[in-house]
NUMIBA-666941 format. One line per field, with one value per residue (C-alpha): residue in one letter; x, y, z. Coordinates in Angstrom, 3 decimals. Example, Ala and Ser with C-alpha at 12.3 -4.5 7.8 and 13.67 -1.06 7.14 Angstrom:
2
residu	A | S
u	12.300 | 13.670
v	-4.500 | -1.060
w	7.800 | 7.140
END
This chain:
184
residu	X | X | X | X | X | X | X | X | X | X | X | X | X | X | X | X | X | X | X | X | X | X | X | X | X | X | X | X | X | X | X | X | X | X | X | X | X | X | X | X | X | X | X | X | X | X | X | X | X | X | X | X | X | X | X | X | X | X | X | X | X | X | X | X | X | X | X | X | X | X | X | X | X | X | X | X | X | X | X | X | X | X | X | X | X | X | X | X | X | X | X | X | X | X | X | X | X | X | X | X | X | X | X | X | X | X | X | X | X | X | X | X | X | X | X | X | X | X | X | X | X | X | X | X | X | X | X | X | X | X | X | X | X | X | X | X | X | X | X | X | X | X | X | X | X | X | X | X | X | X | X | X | X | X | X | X | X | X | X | X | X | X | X | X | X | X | X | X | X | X | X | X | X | X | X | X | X | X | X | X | X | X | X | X
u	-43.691 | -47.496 | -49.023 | -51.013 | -54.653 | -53.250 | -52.148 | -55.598 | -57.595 | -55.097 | -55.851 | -58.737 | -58.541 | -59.443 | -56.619 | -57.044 | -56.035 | -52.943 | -51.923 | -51.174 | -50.228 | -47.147 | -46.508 | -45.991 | -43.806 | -42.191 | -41.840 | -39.743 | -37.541 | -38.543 | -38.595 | -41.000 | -40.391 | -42.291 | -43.299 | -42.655 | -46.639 | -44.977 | -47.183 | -45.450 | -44.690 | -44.994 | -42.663 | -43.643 | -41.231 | -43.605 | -46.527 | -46.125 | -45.320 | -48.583 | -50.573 | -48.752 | -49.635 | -53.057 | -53.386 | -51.681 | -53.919 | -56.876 | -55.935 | -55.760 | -52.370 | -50.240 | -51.038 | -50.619 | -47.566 | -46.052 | -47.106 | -45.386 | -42.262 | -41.758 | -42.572 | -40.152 | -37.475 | -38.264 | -38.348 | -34.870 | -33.269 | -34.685 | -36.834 | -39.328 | -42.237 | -43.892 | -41.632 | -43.123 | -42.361 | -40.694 | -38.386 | -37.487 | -36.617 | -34.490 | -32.985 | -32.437 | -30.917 | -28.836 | -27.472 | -26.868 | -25.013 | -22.700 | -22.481 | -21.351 | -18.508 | -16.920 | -16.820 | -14.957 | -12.755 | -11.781 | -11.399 | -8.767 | -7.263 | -6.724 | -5.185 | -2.318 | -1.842 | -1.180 | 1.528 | 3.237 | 3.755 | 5.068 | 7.325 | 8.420 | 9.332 | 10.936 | 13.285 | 13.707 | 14.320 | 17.292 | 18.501 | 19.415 | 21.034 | 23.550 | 24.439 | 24.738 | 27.339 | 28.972 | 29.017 | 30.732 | 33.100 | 34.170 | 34.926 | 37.242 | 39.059 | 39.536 | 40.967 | 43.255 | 45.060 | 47.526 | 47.559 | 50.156 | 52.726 | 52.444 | 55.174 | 55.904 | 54.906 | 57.742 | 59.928 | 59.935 | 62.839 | 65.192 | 65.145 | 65.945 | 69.313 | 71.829 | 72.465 | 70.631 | 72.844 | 72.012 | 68.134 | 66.925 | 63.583 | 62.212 | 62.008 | 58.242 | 57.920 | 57.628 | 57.402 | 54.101 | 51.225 | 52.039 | 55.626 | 55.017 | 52.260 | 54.929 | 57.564 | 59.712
v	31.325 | 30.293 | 30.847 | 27.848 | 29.581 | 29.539 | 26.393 | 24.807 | 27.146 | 25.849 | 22.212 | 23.025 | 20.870 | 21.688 | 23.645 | 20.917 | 18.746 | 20.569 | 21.026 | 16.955 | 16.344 | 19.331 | 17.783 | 13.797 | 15.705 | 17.148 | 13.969 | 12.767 | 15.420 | 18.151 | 22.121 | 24.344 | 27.932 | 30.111 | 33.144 | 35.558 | 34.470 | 30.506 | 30.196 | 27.517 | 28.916 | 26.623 | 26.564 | 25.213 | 21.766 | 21.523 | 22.488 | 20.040 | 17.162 | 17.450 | 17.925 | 14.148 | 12.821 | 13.842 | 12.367 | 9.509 | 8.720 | 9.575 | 6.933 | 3.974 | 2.650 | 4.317 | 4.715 | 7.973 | 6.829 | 5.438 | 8.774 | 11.462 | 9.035 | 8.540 | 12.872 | 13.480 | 11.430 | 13.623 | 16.972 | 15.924 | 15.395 | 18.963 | 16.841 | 19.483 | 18.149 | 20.977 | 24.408 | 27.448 | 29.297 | 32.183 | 29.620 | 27.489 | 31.294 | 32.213 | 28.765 | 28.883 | 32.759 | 31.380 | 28.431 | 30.410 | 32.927 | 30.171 | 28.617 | 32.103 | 32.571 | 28.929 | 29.638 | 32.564 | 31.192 | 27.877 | 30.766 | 32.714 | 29.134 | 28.542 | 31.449 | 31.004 | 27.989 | 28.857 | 31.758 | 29.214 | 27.153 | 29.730 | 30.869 | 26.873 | 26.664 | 30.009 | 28.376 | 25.396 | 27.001 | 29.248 | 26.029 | 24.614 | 27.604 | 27.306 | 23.661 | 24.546 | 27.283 | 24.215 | 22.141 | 24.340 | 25.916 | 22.104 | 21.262 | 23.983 | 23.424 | 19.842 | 21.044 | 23.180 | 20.356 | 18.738 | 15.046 | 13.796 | 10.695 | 7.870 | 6.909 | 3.430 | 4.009 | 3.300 | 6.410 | 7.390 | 6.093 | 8.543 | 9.093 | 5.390 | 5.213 | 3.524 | 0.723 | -1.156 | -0.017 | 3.682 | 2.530 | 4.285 | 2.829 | 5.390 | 5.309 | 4.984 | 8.564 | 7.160 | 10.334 | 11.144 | 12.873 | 16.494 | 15.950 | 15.083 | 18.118 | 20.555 | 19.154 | 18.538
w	6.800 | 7.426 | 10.284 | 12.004 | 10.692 | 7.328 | 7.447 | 8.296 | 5.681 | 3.372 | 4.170 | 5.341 | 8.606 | 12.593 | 14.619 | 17.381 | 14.567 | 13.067 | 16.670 | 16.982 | 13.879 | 14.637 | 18.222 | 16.453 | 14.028 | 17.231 | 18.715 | 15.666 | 16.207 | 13.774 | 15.280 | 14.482 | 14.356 | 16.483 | 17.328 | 20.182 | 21.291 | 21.315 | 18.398 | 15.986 | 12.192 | 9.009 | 5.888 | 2.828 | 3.590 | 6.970 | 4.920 | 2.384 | 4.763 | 7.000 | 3.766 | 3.021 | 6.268 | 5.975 | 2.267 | 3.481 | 6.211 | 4.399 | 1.419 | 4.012 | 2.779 | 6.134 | 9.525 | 11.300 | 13.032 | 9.739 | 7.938 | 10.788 | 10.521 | 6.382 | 7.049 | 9.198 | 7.459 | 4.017 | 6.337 | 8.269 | 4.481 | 3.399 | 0.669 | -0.498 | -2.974 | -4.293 | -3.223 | -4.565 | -7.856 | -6.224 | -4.199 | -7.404 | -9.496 | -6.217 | -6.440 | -10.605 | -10.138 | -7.550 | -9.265 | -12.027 | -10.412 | -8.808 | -12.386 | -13.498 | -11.036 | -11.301 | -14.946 | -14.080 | -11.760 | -14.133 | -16.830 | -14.177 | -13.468 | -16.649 | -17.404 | -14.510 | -15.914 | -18.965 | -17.844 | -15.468 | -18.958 | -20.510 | -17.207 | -17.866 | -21.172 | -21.103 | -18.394 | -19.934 | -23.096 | -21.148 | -19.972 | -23.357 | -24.342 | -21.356 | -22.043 | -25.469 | -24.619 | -22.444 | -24.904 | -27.386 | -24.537 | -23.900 | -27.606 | -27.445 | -24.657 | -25.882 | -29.493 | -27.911 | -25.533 | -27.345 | -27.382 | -24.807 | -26.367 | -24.319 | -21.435 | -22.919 | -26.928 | -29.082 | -30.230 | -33.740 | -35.377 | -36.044 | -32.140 | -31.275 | -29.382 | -31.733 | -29.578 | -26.561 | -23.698 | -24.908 | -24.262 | -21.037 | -19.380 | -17.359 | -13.752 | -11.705 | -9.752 | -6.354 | -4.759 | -2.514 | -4.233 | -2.959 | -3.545 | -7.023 | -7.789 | -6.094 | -7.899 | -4.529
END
């Protein structure tokens, strides 16, 4: 932080003037920090932006007016032109360290990811097995039941009757489903 002397050494300007060029900054809505005299404190951002405004003004292409607003605007969207060294290495360390940690965490990711696949096939995998042992449970069943003759197939013919009144046609059960299952 810069204290309002500084800040008109540095651009090397009258405190009467650094005063209004603060209060149009005010105006557009930007807050100064201050001390516990009331005395308003400077960061670089603020710095940077009066410096503009006074360039600006001095060049002839802006008005003062035009200059505090396009100021504001950059200081409201935290646009810094110039920050200092010290402020870009804290900002590089710090974006490094972030960089660092997502790598770390896509790395842990990753790694869960790659145990839940495993978790998966190792279930699916268990899976087959079982419908294998199905399977082959089911083929044995079915080799074991003997094929039933059908009702109304033709007998063999050493079991025909010898003549057609000895033929018997079989009767249609038409007993009730329970009546038939216990045989009643």
């Amino acid at each position: 932080m810069l204290t309002p002397s500084e800040v008109s050494t540095k651009l090397k300007i009258q405190p009467s003037t650094l005063r209004k060029y603060s209060a149009l900054l005010e105006q557009e809505g930007i807050q100064f920090k201050r001390t516990h005299k009331n005395a308003r404190l400077y960061t670089d951002s603020e710095y940077i932006a009066i410096k503009g405004i006074i360039a600006a003004v001095h060049s002839g292409k802006k008005s003062l007016e035009e200059s505090v607003a396009e100021a504001s605007r950059d200081l409201k969207k935290n646009i810094s032109v110039a920050p200092r060294e010290r402020d870009s290495d804290d900002i590089a360390t710090a974006t490094l360290n972030e960089v660092k940690q997502l790598k770390i965490q896509l790395q842990q990711q990753e790694e869960r990811q790659k145990e839940r696949d495993l978790m998966f096939v190792e279930v699916l995998e268990k899976m087959q097995r079982k419908i294998d042992v199905l399977e082959d449970q089911q083929k044995q069943l079915l080799a074991h039941v003997p094929e039933k003759p059908e009702l109304n197939a033709p007998e063999s013919p050493s079991q025909q009757p010898e003549s057609e009144s000895e033929t018997v046609t079989p009767k249609k059960d038409t007993r009730g489903l329970w009546a038939r299952i216990w045989n009643k």
